[in-house]
C-alpha positions in Angstrom: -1.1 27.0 29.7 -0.4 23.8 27.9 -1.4 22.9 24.4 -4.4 20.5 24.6 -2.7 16.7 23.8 -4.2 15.2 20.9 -5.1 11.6 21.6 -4.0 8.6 19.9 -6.9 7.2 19.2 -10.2 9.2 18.2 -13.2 7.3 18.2 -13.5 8.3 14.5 -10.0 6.3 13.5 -10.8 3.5 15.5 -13.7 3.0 13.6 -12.5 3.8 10.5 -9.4 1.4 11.4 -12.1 -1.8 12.1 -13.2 -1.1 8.5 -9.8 -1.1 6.6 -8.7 -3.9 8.8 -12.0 -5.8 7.2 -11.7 -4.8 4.0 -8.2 -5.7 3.8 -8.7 -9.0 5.1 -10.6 -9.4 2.1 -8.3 -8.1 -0.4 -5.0 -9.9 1.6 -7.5 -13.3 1.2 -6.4 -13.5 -2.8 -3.9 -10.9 -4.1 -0.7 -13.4 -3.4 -3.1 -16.2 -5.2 -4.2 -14.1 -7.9 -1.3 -15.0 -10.4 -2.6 -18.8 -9.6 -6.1 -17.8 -10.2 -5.3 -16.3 -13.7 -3.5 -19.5 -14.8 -6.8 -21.4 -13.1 -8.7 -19.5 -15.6 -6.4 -20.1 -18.5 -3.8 -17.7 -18.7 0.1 -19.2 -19.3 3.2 -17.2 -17.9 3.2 -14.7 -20.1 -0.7 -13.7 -20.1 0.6 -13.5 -16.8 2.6 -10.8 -17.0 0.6 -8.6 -19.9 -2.5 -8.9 -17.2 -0.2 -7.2 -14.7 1.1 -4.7 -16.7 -2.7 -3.4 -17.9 -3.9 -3.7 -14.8 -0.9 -1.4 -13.9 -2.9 1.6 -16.2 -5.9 1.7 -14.1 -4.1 2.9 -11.1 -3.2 5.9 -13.0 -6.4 6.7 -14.0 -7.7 7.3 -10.1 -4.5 8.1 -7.9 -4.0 11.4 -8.6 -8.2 12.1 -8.4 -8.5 10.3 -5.4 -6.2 11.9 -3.5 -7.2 15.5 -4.2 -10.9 14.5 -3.4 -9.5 13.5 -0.6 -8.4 17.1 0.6 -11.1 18.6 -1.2 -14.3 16.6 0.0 -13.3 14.7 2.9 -11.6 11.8 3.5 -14.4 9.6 4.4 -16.3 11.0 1.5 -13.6 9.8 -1.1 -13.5 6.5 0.9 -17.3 5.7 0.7 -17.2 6.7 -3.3 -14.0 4.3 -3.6 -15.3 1.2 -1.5 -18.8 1.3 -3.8 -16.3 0.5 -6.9 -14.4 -1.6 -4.9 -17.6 -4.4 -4.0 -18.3 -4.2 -8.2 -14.5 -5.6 -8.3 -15.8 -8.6 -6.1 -18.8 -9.2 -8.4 -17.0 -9.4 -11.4 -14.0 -11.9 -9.3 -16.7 -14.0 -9.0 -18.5 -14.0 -12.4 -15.5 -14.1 -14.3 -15.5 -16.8 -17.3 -11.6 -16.1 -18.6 -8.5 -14.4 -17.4 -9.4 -11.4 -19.5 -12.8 -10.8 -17.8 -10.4 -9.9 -14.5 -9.4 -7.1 -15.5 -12.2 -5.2 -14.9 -11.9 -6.4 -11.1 -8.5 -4.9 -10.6 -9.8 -1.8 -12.3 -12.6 -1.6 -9.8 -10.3 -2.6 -7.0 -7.9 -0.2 -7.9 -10.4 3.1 -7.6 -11.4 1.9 -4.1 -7.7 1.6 -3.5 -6.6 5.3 -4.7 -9.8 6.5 -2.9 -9.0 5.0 0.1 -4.9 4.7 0.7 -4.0 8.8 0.3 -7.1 9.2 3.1 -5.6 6.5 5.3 -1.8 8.0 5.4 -3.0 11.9 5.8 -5.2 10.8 8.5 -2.5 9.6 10.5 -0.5 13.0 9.9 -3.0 15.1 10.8 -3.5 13.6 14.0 0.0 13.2 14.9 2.5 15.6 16.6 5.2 15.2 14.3 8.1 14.7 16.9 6.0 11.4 17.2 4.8 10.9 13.8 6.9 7.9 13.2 5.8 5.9 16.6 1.9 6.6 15.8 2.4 5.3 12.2 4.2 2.3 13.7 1.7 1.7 15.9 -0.8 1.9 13.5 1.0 0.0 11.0 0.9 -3.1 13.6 -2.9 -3.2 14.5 -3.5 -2.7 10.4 -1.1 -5.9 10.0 -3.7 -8.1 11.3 -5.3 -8.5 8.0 -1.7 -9.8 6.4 -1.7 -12.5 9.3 -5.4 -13.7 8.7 -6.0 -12.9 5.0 -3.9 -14.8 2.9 -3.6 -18.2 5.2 -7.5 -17.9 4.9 -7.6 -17.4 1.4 -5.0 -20.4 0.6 -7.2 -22.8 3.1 -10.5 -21.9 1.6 -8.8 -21.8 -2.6 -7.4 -25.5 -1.7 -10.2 -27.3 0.3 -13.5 -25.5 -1.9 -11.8 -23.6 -4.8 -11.5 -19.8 -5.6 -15.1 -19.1 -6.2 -15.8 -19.8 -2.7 -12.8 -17.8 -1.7 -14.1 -14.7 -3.5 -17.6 -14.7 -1.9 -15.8 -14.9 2.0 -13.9 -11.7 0.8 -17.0 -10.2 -0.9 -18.8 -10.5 2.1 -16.2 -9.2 4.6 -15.3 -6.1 2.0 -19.3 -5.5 1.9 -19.5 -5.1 6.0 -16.6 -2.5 5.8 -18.2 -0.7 2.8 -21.7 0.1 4.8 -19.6 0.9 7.8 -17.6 3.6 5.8 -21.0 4.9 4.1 -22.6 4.7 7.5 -19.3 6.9 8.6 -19.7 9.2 5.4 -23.1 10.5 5.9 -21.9 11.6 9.7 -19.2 13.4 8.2 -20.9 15.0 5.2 -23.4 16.4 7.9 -20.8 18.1 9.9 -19.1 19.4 6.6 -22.0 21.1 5.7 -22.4 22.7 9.1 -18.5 23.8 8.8 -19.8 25.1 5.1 -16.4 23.8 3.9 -15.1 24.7 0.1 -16.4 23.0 -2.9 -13.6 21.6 -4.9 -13.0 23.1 -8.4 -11.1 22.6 -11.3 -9.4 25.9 -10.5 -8.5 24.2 -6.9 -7.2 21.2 -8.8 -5.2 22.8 -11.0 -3.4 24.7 -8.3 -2.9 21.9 -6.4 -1.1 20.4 -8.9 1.7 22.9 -9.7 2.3 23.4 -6.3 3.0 19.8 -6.1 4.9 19.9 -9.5 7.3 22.6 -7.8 7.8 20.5 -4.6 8.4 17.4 -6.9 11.0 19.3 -9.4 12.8 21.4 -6.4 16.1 19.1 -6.4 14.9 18.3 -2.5 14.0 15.3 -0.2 11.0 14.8 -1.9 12.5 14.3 -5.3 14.7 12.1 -4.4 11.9 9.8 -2.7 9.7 10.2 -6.2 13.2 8.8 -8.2 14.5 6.5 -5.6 10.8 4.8 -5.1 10.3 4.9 -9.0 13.5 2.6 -9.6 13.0 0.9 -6.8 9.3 0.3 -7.9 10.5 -0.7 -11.2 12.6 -3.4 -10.2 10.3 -5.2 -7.7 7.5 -5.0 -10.4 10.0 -7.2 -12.4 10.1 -9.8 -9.9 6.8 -10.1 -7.4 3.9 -10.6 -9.7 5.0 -14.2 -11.0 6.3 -14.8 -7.1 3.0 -17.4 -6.8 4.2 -19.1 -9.8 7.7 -19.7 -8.8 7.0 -21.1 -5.5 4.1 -23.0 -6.6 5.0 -24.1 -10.6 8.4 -24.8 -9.0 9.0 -25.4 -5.7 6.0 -27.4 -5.2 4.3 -24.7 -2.5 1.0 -25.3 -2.2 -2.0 -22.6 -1.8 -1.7 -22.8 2.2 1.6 -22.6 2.6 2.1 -19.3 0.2 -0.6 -17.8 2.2 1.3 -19.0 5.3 4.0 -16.8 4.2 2.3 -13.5 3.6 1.0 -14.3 7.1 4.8 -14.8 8.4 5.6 -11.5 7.0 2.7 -9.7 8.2 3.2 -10.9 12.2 6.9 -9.8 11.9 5.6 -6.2 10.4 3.2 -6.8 13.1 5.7 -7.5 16.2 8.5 -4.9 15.0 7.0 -1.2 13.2 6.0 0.3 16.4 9.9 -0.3 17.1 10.7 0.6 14.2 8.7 4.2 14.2 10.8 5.0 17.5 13.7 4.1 16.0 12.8 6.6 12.8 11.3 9.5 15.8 14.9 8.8 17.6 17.7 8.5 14.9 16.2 9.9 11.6 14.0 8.6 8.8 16.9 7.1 6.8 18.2 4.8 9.3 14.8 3.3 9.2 14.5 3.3 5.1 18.4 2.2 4.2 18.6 -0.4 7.1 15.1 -1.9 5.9 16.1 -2.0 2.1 19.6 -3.7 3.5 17.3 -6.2 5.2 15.3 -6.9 1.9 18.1 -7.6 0.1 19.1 -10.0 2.6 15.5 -11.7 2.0 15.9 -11.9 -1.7 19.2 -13.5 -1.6 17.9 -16.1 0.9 15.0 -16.6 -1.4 16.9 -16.7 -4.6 18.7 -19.6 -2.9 15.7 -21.8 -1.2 14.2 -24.8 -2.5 11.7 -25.6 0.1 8.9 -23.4 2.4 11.1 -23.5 5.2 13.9 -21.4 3.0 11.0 -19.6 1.8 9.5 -18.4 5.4 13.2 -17.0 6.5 12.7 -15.0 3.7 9.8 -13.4 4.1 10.6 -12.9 7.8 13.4 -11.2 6.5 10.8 -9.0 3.7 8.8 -8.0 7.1 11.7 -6.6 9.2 12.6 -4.8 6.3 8.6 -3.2 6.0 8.6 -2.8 9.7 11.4 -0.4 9.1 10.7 1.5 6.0 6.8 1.8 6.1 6.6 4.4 9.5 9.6 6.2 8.4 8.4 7.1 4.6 5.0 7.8 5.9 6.8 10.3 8.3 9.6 11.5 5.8 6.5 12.2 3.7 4.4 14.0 6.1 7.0 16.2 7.0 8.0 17.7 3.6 5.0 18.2 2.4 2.4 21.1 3.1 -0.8 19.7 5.2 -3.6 21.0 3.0 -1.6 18.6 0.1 -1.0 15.3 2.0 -3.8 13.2 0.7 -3.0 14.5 -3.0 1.1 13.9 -2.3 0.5 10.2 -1.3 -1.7 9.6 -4.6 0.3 11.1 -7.0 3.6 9.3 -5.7 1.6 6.4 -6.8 0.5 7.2 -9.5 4.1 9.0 -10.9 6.3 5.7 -9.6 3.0 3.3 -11.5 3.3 4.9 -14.7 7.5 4.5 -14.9 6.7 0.7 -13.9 4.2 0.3 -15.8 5.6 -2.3 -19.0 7.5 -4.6 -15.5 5.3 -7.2 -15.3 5.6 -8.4 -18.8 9.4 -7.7 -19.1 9.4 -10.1 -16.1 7.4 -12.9 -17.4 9.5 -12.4 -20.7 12.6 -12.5 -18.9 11.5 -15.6 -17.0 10.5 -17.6 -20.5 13.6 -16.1 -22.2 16.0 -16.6 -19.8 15.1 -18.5 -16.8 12.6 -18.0 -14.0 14.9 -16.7 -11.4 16.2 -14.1 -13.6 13.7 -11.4 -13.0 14.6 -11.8 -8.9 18.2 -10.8 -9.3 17.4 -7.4 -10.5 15.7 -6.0 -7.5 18.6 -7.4 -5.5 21.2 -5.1 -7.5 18.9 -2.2 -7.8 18.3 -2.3 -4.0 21.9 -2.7 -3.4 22.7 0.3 -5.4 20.5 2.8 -4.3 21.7 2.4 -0.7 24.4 4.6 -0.2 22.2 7.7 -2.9 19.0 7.1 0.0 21.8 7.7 2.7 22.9 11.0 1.4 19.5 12.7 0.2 17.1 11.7 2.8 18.5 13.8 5.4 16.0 16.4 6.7 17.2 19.8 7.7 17.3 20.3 11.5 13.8 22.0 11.4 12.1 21.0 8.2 8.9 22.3 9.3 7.1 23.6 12.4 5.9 20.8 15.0 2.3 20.8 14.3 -0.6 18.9 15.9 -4.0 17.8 14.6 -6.4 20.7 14.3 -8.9 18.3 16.4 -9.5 15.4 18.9 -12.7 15.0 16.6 -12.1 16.2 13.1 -14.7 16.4 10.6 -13.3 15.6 8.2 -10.1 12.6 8.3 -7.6 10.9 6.2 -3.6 6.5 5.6 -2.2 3.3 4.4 0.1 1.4 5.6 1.3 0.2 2.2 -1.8 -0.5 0.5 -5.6 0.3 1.3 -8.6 -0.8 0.6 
């Protein structure tokens, strides 16, 4: 008799799919502008940079929490509790009098985010046979992308033609209609937990959790090598994206459109080319995908290191979203697959929050680098770094032949679900 196949799509992640792709509409509408919208508020380069960096602790704070309520409670649960914190982040973006007042924004933003991301990427996993892992996170990955191609162009046109406080109340509205659909999604879910009388979680579970992770994390294997390999790799971009607006704007003379434009550029090539590039991760291995996406980003920031205009700027950031179209399915997969299933949605937070707490001072080094030095220094060091760690990801990313059993979801209609594509909301 044949196993029963496991369909792509459950009604439950389509659903749950309309809301991320709305509330990151909303959150892609001013996270390339927000550098532009601190110095709109008051804050020079370097204010800049120390906002970055503390709104880097915040993170910490929730990743690790959020993705162990996530296995423990349910992953709509910890999404509902997340997306409430996030709609006070839009509040407070709105209200704000000064720079420092924004803060509190990211720090809401950032528990919807650790709530919400770890669900997103187990999700997927436990859903997928994991032959085919890498194509359905591809696949995925392109319908999610949508809200890269509409957000930020959106978010430039409305910050240039009515100003940022308008921009902020579009976003709070579209972020509020995915929060009541996730609530609305929550209650359905908490009902049919408490008919499967699932496990409370505990401290005790925590704990345990925890030091099984720290094994897996300290075990010389694949995953350790993702944890160092993403934490340098994590350091070096910090020291370079967050004053991005400010270069091309300050400048280069970009205006508010056109960097929005090119988040959009980016986000129809990740778009057009990760459900190609999850086969090609399925078919030839994980680290085809991750070393031949990092080549191609290093390509970008060379070609950005050298423009001077948008159209310089746009082959750069198609360049960025080849790269992404290749990396993003085939790290969610490499993650999935060394990992136990009952500690996805913890894995996928506390990667985030380990690689956020090594980066954690970047932002500021960056803006000191850029005012000590000049303002293309801090892009240079992501170029080397990437270049370096090339040949290391080629070596240690290399599954066994059977890493782990093929496994399928445990249901077409799970109670109980968990993704992200690189960042959720």
């Amino acid at each position: 008799m044949k196993p029963e196949k496991v369909p792509l799509f459950t009604r439950q992640l389509t659903t749950f799919l309309g809301t991320m792709i709305l509330a990151n509409i909303a959150f892609n509408m001013y996270q390339s502008l927000l550098p532009l919208y601190l110095q709109n508020l008051g804050a020079n380069v370097e204010q800049v940079g120390l906002f970055f960096t503390l709104a880097a602790i915040a993170p910490l704070a929730f990743q690790i929490l959020g993705g162990w309520l996530s296995d423990s409670i349910g992953r709509l649960q910890a999404i509902a509790i997340g997306s409430l914190a996030g709609m006070v982040g839009y509040v407070v973006y709105i209200l704000a009098p000064t720079w420092q007042w924004v803060l509190l924004s990211v720090a809401a933003t950032a528990m919807a985010t650790s709530f919400v991301a770890p669900s997103f990427q187990a999700f997927i996993a436990e859903q997928s046979a994991e032959e085919n892992r890498g194509r359905v996170y591809g696949l995925i990955e392109s319908i999610y992308m949508v809200v890269g191609i509409i957000g930020p162009p959106l978010g430039g046109i409305l910050a240039d033609r009515l100003g940022f406080k308008v921009m902020f109340l579009t976003a709070a509205l579209l972020y509020t209609i995915a929060t009541v659909g996730r609530v609305l999604m929550a209650r359905r879910a908490r009902q049919q937990a408490a008919a499967a009388q699932t496990e409370r979680p505990t401290l005790t579970g925590l704990k345990q959790s925890l030091l099984t992770m720290a094994g897996l994390l300290v075990s010389g294997g694949v995953l350790t090598w993702i944890l160092i390999s993403d934490g340098v790799h994590d350091i070096s971009f910090s020291l370079a994206f967050q004053l991005e607006p400010l270069y091309m704007q300050n400048l280069m003379g970009l205006s508010y459109t056109q960097i929005g434009w090119l988040s959009s550029i980016s986000s129809v090539t990740v778009m057009l080319l990760t459900g190609p590039g999850g086969w090609l991760s399925d078919k030839k291995g994980e680290r085809v995908g991750i070393v031949g996406g990092f080549l191609l980003i290093a390509a970008g920031l060379a070609v950005f290191l050298r423009s001077r205009a948008f159209l310089g700027f746009a082959v750069a950031w198609g360049l960025f979203g080849v790269g992404q179209a290749l990396i993003n399915p085939a790290y969610d997969a490499l993650i999935s697959k060394v990992v136990p299933s009952h500690l996805r949605g913890m894995a996928f937070g506390l990667f985030s929050t380990s690689i956020g707490f090594i980066s954690l001072p970047a932002p500021y080094l960056e803006a000191l680098l850029w005012e000590r030095f000049s303002p293309q220094t801090p892009f240079y060091v992501p170029l080397v770094v990437t270049l370096a760690l090339l040949p290391v990801m080629w070596v240690k990313f290399k599954l066994p032949v059977k890493s782990l059993p093929s496994t399928r979801g445990e249901a077409v209609e799970p109670v109980v679900g968990q993704i992200q594509p690189a960042s959720g909301n």
